[in-house]
C-alpha positions in Angstrom: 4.0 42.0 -134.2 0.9 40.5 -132.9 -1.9 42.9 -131.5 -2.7 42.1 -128.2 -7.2 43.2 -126.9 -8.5 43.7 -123.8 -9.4 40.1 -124.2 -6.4 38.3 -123.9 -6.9 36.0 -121.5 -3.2 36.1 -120.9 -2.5 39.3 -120.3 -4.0 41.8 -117.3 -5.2 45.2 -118.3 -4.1 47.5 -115.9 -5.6 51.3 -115.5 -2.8 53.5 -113.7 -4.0 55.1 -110.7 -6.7 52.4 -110.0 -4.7 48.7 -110.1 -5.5 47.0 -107.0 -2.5 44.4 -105.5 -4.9 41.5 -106.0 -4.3 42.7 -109.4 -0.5 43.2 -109.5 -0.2 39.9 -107.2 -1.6 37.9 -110.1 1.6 39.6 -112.5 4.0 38.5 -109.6 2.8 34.7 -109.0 1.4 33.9 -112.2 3.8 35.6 -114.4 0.9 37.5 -116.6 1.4 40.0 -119.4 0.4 43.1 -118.8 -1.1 46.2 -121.0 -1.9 49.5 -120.0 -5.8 50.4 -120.3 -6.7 52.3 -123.6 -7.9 55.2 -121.7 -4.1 56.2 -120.2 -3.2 56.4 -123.8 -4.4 60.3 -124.5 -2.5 61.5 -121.0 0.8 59.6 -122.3 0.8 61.1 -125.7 -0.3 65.1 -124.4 3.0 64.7 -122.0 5.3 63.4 -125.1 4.3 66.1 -127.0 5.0 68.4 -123.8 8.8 67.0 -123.5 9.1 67.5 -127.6 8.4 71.0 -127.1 10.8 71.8 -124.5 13.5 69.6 -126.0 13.2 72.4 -129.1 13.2 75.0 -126.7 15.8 77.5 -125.3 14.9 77.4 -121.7 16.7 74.6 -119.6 14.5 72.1 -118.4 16.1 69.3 -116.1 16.7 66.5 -117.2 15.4 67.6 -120.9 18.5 69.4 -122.3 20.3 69.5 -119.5 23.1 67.2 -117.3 22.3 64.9 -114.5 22.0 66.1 -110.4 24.9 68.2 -109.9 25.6 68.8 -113.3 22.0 70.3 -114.0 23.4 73.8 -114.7 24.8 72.7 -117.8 22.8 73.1 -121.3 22.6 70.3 -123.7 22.2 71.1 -127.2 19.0 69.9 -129.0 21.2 67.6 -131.4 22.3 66.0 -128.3 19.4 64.7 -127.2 19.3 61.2 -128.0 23.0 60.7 -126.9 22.4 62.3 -123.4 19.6 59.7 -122.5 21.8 56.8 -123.8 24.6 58.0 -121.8 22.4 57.9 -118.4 21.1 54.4 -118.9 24.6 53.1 -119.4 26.4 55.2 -116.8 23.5 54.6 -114.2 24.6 50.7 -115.0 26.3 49.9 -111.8 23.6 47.4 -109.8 25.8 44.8 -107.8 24.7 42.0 -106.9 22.1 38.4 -107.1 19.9 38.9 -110.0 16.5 40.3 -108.8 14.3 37.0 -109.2 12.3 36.1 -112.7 9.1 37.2 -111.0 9.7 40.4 -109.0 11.4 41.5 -112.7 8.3 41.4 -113.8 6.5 43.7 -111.0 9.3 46.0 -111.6 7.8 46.6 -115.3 4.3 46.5 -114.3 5.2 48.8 -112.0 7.3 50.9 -114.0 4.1 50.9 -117.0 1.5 52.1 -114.2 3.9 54.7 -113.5 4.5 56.6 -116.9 0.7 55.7 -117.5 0.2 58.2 -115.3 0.5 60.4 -117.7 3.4 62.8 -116.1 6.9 61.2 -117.4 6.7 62.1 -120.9 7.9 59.4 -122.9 6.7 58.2 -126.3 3.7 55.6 -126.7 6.8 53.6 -128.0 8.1 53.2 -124.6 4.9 52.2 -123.2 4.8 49.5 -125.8 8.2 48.2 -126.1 7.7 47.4 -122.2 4.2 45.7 -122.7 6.2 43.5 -125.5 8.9 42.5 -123.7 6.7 41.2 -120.5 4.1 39.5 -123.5 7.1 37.7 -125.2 8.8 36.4 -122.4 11.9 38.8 -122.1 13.1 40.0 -118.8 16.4 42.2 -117.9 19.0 41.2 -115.6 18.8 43.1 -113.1 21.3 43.2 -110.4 19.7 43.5 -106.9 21.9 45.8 -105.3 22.9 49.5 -106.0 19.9 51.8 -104.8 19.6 53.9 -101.8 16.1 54.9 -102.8 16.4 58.0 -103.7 16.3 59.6 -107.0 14.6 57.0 -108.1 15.7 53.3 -107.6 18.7 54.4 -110.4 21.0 51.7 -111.1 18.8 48.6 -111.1 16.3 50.5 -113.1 18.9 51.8 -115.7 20.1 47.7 -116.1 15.8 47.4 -117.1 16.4 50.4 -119.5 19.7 48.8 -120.7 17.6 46.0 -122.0 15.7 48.0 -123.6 18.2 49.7 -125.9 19.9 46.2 -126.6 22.7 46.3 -123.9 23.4 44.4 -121.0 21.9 41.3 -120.1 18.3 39.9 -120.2 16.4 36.7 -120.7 14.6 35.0 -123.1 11.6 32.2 -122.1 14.3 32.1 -119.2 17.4 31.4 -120.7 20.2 34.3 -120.6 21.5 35.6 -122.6 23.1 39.3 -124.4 20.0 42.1 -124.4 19.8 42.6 -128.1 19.8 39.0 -128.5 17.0 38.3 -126.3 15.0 41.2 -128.3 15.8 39.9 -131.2 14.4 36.0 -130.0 11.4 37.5 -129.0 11.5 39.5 -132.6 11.9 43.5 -130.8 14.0 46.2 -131.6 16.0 47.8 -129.1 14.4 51.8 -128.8 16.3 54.9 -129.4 15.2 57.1 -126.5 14.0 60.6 -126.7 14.4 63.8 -124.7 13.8 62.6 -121.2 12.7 59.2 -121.9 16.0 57.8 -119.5 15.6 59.8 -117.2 11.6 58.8 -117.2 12.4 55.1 -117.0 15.2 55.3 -114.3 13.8 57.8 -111.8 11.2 55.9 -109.5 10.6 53.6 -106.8 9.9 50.5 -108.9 12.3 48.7 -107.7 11.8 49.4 -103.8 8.3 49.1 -103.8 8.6 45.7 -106.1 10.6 44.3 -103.4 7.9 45.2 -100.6 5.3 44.1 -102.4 6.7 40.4 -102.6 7.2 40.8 -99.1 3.8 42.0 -98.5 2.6 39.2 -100.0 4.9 36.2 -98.2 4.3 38.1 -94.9 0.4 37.5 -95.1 0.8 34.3 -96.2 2.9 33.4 -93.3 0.2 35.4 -91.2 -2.2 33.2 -92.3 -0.5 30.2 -91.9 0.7 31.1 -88.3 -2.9 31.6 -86.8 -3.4 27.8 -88.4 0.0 27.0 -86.4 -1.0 28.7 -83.1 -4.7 26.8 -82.9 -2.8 23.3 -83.5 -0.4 24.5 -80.7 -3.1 25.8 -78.5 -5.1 22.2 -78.7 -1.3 20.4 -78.1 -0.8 21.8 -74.9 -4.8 21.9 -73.9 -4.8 25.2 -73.9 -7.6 27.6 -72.5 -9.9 28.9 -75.6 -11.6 31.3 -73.1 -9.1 34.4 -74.0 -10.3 34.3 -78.0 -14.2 35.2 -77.2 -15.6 37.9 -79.1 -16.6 40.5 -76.5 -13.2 40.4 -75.3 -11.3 41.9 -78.5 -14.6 44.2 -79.0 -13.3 46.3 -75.9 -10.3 46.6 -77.2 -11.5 47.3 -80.7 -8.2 46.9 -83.3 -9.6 44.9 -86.1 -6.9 42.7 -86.3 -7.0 41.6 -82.7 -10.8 40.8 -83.6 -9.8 38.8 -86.7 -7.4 37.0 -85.4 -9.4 35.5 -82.2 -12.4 34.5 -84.2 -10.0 32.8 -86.7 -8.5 30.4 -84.1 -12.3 29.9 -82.1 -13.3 29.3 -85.8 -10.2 26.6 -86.5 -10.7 24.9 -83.1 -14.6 24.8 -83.1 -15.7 20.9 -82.3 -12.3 19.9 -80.9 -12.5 17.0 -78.2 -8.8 17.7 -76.7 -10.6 21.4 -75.9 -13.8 20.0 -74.4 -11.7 17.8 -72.3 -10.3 20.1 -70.2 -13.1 22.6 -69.8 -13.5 21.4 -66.3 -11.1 20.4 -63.7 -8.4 21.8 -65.3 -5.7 23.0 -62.5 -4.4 25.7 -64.6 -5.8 29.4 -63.9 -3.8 31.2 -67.2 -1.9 29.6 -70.0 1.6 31.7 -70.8 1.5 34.6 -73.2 2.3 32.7 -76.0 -1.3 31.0 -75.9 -3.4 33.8 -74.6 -2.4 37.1 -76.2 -2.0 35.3 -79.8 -4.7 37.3 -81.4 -3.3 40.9 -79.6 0.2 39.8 -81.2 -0.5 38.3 -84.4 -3.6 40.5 -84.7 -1.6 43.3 -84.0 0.6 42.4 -87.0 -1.7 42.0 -89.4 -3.0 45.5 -89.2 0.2 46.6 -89.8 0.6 44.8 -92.8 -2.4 45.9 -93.3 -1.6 49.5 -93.6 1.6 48.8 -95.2 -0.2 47.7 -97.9 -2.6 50.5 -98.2 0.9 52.4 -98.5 2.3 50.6 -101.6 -0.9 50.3 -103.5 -1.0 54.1 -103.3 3.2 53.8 -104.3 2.2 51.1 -106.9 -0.1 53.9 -108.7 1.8 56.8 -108.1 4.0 59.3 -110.6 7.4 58.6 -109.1 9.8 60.2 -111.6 11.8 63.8 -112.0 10.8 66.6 -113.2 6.9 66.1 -114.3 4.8 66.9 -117.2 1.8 68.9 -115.3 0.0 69.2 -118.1 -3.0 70.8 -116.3 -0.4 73.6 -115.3 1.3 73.7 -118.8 4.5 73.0 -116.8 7.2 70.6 -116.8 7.9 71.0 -113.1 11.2 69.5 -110.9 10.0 67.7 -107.7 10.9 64.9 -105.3 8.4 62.0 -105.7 11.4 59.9 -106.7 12.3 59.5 -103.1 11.1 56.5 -101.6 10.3 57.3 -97.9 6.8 56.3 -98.4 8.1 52.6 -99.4 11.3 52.6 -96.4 8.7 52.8 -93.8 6.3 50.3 -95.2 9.1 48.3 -95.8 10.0 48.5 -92.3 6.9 48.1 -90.8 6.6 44.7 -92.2 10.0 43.9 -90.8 8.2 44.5 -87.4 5.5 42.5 -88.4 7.8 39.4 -89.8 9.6 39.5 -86.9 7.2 39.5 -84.3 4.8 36.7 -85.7 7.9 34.5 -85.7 9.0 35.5 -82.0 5.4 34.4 -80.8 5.6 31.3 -83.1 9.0 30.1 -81.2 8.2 30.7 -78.0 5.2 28.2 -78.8 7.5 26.0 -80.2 9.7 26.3 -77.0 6.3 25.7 -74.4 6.1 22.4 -76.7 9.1 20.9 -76.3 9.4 21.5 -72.6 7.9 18.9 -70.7 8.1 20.9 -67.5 5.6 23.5 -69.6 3.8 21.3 -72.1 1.1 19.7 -69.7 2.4 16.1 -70.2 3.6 15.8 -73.8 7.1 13.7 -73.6 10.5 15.9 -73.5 11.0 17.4 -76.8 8.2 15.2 -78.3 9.4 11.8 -79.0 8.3 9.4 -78.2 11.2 7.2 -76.6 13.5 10.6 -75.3 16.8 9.7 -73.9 17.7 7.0 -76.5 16.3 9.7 -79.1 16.3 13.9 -79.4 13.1 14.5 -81.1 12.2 18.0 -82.1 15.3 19.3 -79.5 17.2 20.9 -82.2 14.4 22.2 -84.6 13.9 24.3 -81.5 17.2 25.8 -81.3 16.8 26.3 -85.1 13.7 28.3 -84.7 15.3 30.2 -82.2 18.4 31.3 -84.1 16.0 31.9 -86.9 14.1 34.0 -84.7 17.0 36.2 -83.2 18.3 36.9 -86.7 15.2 38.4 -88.0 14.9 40.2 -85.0 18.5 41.7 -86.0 17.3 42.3 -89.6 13.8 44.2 -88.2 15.8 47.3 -86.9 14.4 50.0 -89.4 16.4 50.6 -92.4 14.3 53.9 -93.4 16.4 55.9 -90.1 19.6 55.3 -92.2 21.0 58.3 -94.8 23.7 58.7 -96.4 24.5 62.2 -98.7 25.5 60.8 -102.5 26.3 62.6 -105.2 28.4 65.2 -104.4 25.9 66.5 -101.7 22.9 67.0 -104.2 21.2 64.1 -103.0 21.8 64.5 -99.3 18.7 62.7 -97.8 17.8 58.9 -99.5 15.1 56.5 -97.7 17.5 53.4 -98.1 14.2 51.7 -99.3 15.4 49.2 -101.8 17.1 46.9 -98.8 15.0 47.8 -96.6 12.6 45.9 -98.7 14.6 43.6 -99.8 15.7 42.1 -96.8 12.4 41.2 -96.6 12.6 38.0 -98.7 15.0 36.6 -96.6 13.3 37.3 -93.1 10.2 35.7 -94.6 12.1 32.7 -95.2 13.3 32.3 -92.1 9.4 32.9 -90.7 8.3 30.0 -92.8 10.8 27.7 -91.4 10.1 29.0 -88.1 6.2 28.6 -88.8 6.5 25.2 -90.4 8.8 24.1 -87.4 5.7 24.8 -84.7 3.4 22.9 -87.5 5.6 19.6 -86.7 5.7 20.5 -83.0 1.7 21.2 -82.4 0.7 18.4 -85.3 3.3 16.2 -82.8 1.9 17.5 -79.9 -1.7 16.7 -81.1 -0.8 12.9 -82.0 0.1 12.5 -78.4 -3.7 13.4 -77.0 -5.2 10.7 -78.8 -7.5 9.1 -78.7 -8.6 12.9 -78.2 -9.5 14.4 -81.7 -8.7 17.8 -82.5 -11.2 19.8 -84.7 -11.8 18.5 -88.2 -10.7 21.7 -89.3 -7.2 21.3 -87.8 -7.6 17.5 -88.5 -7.3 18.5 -92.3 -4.1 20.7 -91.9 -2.3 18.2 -89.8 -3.6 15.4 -92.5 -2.0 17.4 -95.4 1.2 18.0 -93.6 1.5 14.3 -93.0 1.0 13.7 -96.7 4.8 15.3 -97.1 6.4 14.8 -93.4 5.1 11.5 -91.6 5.4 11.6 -88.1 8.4 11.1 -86.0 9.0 8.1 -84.5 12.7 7.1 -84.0 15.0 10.0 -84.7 15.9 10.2 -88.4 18.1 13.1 -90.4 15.8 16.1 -90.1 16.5 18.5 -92.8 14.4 17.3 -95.7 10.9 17.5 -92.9 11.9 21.0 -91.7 12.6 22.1 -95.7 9.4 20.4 -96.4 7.2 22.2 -93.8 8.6 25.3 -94.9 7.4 24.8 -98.5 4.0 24.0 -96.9 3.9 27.7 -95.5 5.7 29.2 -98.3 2.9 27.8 -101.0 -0.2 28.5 -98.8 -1.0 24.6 -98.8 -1.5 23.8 -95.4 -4.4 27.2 -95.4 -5.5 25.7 -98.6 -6.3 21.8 -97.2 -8.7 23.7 -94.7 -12.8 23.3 -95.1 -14.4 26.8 -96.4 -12.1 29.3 -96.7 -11.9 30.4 -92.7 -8.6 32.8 -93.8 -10.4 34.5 -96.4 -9.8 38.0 -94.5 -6.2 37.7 -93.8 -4.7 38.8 -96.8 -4.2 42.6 -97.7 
């Protein structure tokens, strides 16, 4: 077994109750190994000892030598130990379900490492280091992406991580599949033989919810980003006013975001000759909402995302499991941090935020297209309309786009349902509440990437007007993988194409400086 230092370039040290997301968004994009900082190590060992002792013991401690949720009144004997633990993981084995992607499997264990290096959970140094292995050597449970009403802990997908680790199930290996102790064994592991508590310390928790919001954390900003690049190119293709994104007037108001988001698109149109062309004699007192409240909307939205990530880095850190080695009480104490309400509402704030950058971003789309709105672009930007459609139907895509994730926003975290057998009678739903966030930031990135082919369209037809060089850059980048449209040709492949330009942060990345270097969490 090879011994992995602090100065593996290939592997993150992480210090639990201090791991930033910059930190855990490196494990989830660039698919790093992770170890736990030396200085956890004392805290993990003290608790293991703690759960020894009370497995020895007379009294009942939950979840030590005793059953499961409503069967907690009934005593385990100490020979039973090992058996009971085994017998959760496999029960607790009923996820449903896509396989959770390569990537957010390994936040889940990242996750699931900070949370035992709390300190509180009990479980052997072995455990620690069985999960550091498998993330170092390439072997990742399947894990089935459906099952948990977050509460209790995120149960059955994390018992299907724990499967792996005792050999059974499924998992991959360097990303082929393949049977759990066979992808141990590849990697040259042993499957563990779990102590007193050590199942229950692995499946309890909120891994799995606050994985999920995490990723979509991360794609929302991105999208944010990238739609405050798509509303300046929109604002220059319909020669729209600049005057409501000065300074003094986001100061009165005061949200941060608001402010951020106005000096972002001043800063992206700065030296534009389609905006100094209009300055005066421009007929048009106000431009539609769409245009002038851009940075109260998608300002607004960003601090939302911003808090919700100030809620899961807090999550990301956190103790989450049942009950909890309190070692400064000399108690192994039953509580509730399992349940993921914390994660449901930052999860669902998100939704909000998703949803409401994209409504904005269609209704830009929609000003575009309309020539009776668009201050002289041609109907649905083409060039020849009438013998051709143009952008007509990207439009009506964006909209149906729009309206679904405005379906999917309705808040998740409201919903309960009572499970088993009424001893878990309140759950946070927080595991699809975060994990219809994937799909609802796919749609935004189509949406997004659909107003970059409008507004970059849109631009085109000012010249000889220039934009800004800023915008100049993003529209020169886009036309690098969608040239412009001419004569109407099959339109799938651009609108896929644009997406992926949102999706991988290209478009923000082809800009001069780094003008978006404070929209991101």
């Amino acid at each position: 077994m090879p011994a992995f230092s602090e100065a593996n370039l290939s592997e993150l040290i992480l210090i639990p109750g201090e791991t930033t997301l910059d930190q855990l968004e490196q494990v989830w994009r660039e698919g790093l190994a992770v170890r736990l900082a030396d200085s956890a190590r004392d805290g993990i060992a003290r608790s293991a000892a703690a759960i020894a002792a009370a497995a020895d013991g007379e009294a009942p401690v939950y979840g030590v030598n005793t059953g499961f949720g409503k069967l907690a009144s009934i005593k385990i004997a100490a020979g039973d130990t090992a058996t009971l633990q085994r017998n959760l993981i496999l029960s607790h084995c009923c996820g449903v379900g896509e396989p959770v992607e390569p990537e957010t499997v390994r936040l889940i264990m990242a996750l699931k490492l900070l949370s035992l290096g709390r300190g509180a959970s009990g479980v052997r140094p072995e455990v620690i280091q069985l999960i550091e292995d498998m993330l170092a050597r390439g072997v990742l449970p399947v894990i089935p992406s459906q099952g948990s009403v977050g509460a209790s802990g995120d149960l059955a997908p994390l018992a299907h991580m724990a499967a792996a680790m005792l050999g059974e199930g499924r998992a991959t290996h360097d990303g082929r599949e393949m049977a759990a102790g066979d992808a141990l064994a590849a990697a040259g592991l042993k499957p563990i033989v779990l102590a007193a508590k050590e199942g229950l310390a692995l499946i309890n928790g909120t891994q799995v919810s606050t994985a999920f919001a995490l990723a979509g954390l991360w794609q929302a900003f991105r999208a944010a980003r990238n739609a405050l690049v798509a509303s300046a190119i929109s604002t220059d293709a319909i020669m729209g006013s600049t005057a409501p994104f000065f300074d003094e007037i986001h100061q009165l108001r005061g949200h941060p975001g608001q402010i951020l988001a106005a000096r972002v698109i001043r800063e992206l149109m700065a030296g534009s000759e389609i905006r100094e062309s209009h300055r005066v004699g421009d007929s048009r007192v106000q431009d539609p909402y769409c245009i002038r409240c851009q940075p109260q909307v998608t300002g607004a939205c960003i601090d939302i995302l911003t808090q919700a990530a100030r809620t899961l880095q807090i999550e990301a850190n956190a103790a989450t499991d049942n009950p909890l080695v309190l070692t400064g009480e000399g108690a192994i104490v039953s509580g509730g941090n399992f349940h993921a309400e914390p994660v449901a509402f930052a999860a669902d704030q998100i939704a909000l935020a998703i949803a409401e950058i994209g409504a904005i971003s269609q209704r830009r789309i929609a000003l575009m297209v309309d020539p009776a709105l668009s201050h002289d672009l041609p109907p649905f930007l083409t060039p020849d309309p009438g013998l051709n459609s143009g952008l007509m139907i990207a439009e009506v895509t964006s909209a149906a786009l729009m309206s679904e994730n405005k379906h999917l926003a309705n808040p998740c975290s409201t919903d309960s349902t009572p499970t088993s057998a009424n001893q878990e009678d309140h759950v946070s739903m927080a595991a699809h509440g975060a994990r219809r966030l994937g799909r609802m930031n796919a749609n935004l990135a189509h949406i997004i990437g659909i107003e970059l082919l409008c507004a970059s369209a849109g631009v085109e037809f000012r010249a000889p007007l220039k934009t800004s060089a800023a915008l100049a850059a993003v529209i020169a980048r886009l036309r690098a993988d969608v040239p412009a449209l001419g004569q109407d040709r099959y339109m799938a492949p651009d609108l896929a194409a644009a997406a992926e330009l949102v999706r991988s942060d290209a478009l923000a990345q082809a800009l001069p400086g780094d003008l978006l270097a404070e929209v991101r969490p």
